[in-house]
N, C-alpha and C positions, 0 to 999 in steps of 0.2 A: 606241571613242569614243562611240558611240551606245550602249554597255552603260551606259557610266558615265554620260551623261544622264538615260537613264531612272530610275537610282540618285538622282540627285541629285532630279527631278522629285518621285517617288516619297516622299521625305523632308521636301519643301517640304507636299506634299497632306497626310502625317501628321501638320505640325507646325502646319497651319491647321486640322486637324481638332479637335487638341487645345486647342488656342487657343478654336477653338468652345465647344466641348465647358465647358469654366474657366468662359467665360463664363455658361453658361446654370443653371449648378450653384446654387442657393441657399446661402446662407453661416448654418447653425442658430442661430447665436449671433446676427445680425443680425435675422433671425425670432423668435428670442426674444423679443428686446427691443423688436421691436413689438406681439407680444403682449402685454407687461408693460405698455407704453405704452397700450393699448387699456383695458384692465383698471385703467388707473390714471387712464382720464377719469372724470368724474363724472356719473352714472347720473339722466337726463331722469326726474325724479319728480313733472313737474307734473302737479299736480289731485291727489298724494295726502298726505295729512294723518297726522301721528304726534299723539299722548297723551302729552304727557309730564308728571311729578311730578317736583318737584324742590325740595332742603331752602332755607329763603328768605336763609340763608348766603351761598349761590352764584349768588343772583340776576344781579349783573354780570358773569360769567364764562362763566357757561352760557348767558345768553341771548346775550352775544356771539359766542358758538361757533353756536348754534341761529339766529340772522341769518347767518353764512358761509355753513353747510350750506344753506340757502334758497336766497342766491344760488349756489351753483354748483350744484345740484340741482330748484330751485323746486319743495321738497316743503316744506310747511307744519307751525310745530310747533304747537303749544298745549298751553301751558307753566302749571301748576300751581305757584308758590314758596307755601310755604306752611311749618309747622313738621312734625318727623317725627309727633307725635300728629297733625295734620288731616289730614294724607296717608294715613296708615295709616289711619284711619275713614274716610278717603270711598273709599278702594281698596274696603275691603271692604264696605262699602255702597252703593256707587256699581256695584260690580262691572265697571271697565272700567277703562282705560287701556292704555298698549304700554309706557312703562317708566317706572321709580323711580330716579331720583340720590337716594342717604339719604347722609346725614350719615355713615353710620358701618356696618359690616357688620352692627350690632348691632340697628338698624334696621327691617330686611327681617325679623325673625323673626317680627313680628302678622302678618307680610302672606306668611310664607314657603309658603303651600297654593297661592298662583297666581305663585311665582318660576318661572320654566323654566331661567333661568341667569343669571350674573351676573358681572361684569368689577372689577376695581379699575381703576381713573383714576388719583385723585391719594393724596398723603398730606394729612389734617387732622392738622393738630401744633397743642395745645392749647398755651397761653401762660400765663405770669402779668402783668399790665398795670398801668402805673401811670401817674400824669401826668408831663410830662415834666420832668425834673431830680430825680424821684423825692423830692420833700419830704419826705417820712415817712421816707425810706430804709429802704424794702423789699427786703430781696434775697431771701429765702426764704420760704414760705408759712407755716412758723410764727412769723414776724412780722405776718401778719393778725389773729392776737386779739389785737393790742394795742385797750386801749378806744377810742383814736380815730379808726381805721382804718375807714371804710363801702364796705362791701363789698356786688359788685350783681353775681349771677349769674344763669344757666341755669336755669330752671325744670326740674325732674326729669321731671317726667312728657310734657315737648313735644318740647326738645331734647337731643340726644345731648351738648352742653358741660354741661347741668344733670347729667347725672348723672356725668362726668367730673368734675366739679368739686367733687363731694360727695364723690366717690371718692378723689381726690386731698387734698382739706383731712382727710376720716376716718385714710388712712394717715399723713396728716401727724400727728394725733393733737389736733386744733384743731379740728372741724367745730361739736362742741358750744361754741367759746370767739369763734369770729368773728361781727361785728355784719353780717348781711347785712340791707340794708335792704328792699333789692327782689331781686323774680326775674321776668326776660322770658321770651318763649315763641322768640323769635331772639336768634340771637348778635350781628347789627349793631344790635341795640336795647341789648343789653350794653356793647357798645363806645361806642355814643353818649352813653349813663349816665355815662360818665368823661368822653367828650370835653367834654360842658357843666356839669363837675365836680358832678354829684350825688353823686356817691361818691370814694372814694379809691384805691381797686385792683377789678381784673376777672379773671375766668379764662374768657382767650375763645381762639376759633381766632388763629393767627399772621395768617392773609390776612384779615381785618378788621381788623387796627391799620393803619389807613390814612390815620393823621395825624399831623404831625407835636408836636402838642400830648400826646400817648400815645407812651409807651415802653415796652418789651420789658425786662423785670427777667432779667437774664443767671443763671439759676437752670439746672440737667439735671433739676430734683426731675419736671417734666411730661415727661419725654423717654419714660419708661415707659407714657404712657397714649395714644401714638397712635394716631390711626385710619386707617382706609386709605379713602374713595368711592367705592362698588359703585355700578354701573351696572346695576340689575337689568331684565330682561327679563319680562313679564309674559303669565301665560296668555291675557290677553283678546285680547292682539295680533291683528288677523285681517290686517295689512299686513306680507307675514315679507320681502317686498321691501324696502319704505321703513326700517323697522326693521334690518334685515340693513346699509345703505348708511350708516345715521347709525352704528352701532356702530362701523364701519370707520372710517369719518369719526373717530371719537372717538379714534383709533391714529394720526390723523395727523401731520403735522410742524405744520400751522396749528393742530388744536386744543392740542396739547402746548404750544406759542408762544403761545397765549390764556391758558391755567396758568398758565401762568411768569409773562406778566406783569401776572398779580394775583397774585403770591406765592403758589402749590401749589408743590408738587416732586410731579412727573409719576412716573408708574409705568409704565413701557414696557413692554406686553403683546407677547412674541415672539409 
């Protein structure tokens, strides 16, 4: 009888032992994912300041993304919109800044001696524009040289749509037959050209037809002349902190959600 007590005693001590024991174990996966969680607050960057350039395209998008990043971070940006020719001269004349949103990967090449690296963001998809209910009816680009079609592009030498747009009317085989009246040094000065009917078609990005007075000519003729928005990083950087957090920041689900909606189509950097 007293054998079998002890037995039983015995059994109870092992199975509070092990009971202990469960409890005091860490769970890796639950560790994990406060790691991740740690890693995934936003990094206290008040009092330090970024340089940034950026094409004057994207002015409403980026600087709404660049006010988020402030409030969750309180790191300050100073923000350059400007056209890709004044960006690229004052980079290399100014010789400073921490990073370049260009217009286009095509961009970065005056300026490629002080890139260190560089991200795509969104896609720029070029367009053909016209007023709304398309009076002229225009559906294809070589209905642009008709004589009384006024057409109002991209300057070649400032923006990436100017030379896109030359590129596009030459293959079309029109460049020498279209009446362009004007060329701006931005693409929302392109688009406002139509909206207060100076002209009668535009070849501007897709995310500035942001009225409903301007329509989208259902054409694939531009579908070939995409571009993608590099994020470049620049040698003068001396903050690789503040810089390192906004990058990340720009892989978010908030800035991706700021894209969208000003019409980009995001590029999800794995």
């Amino acid at each position: 009888m007293k054998r079998t007590c002890m037995v039983t005693m015995c059994a109870v001590i092992i199975s509070l032992s092990v009971s202990g024991c469960a409890k005091n174990v860490s769970n890796p996966a639950s560790e994990s994912a406060k790691q991740t969680d740690t890693k995934a607050e936003p990094t206290d960057l008040s009092g330090h300041t970024l340089s940034v350039y950026c094409g004057a395209g994207m002015t409403k998008p980026f600087q709404k993304i660049a006010d988020e990043f402030k409030t969750r971070t309180g790191c300050d940006l100073e923000i350059t919109f400007a056209n890709a020719g004044q960006i690229q001269t004052q980079i290399n004349t100014a010789k400073e800044g921490d990073l370049f949103v260009a217009g286009s990967a095509d961009e970065l090449k005056p300026v490629s001696d002080v890139v260190t690296a560089s991200k795509d963001l969104v896609k720029h998809i070029p367009v053909l524009a016209v007023k709304s209910g398309n009076p002229l009816k225009i559906t294809r680009l070589s209905d642009l040289s008709e004589k009384n079609v006024r057409l109002v592009l991209g300057d070649t030498k400032s923006t990436p749509i100017g030379k896109i747009s030359d590129k596009a009317l030459t293959d079309a085989g029109v460049l020498d037959q279209v009446n362009v009246i004007a060329r701006t040094t931005t693409a929302p000065e392109i688009f406002n050209a139509l909206k207060v009917d100076e002209c009668d078609a535009i070849i501007v990005w897709k995310e500035n037809v942001t009225d409903s007075s301007v329509e989208i000519v259902d054409t694939d003729e531009m579908q070939k002349y995409i571009k993608t928005i590099p994020a470049a990083s620049l040698s003068y950087c001396d903050d690789t902190q503040a810089l390192t957090a906004f990058l990340n920041y720009l892989d978010s689900d908030n800035a991706h959600t700021i894209w969208e909606n000003f019409g980009y189509e995001v590029i999800k950097n794995k």
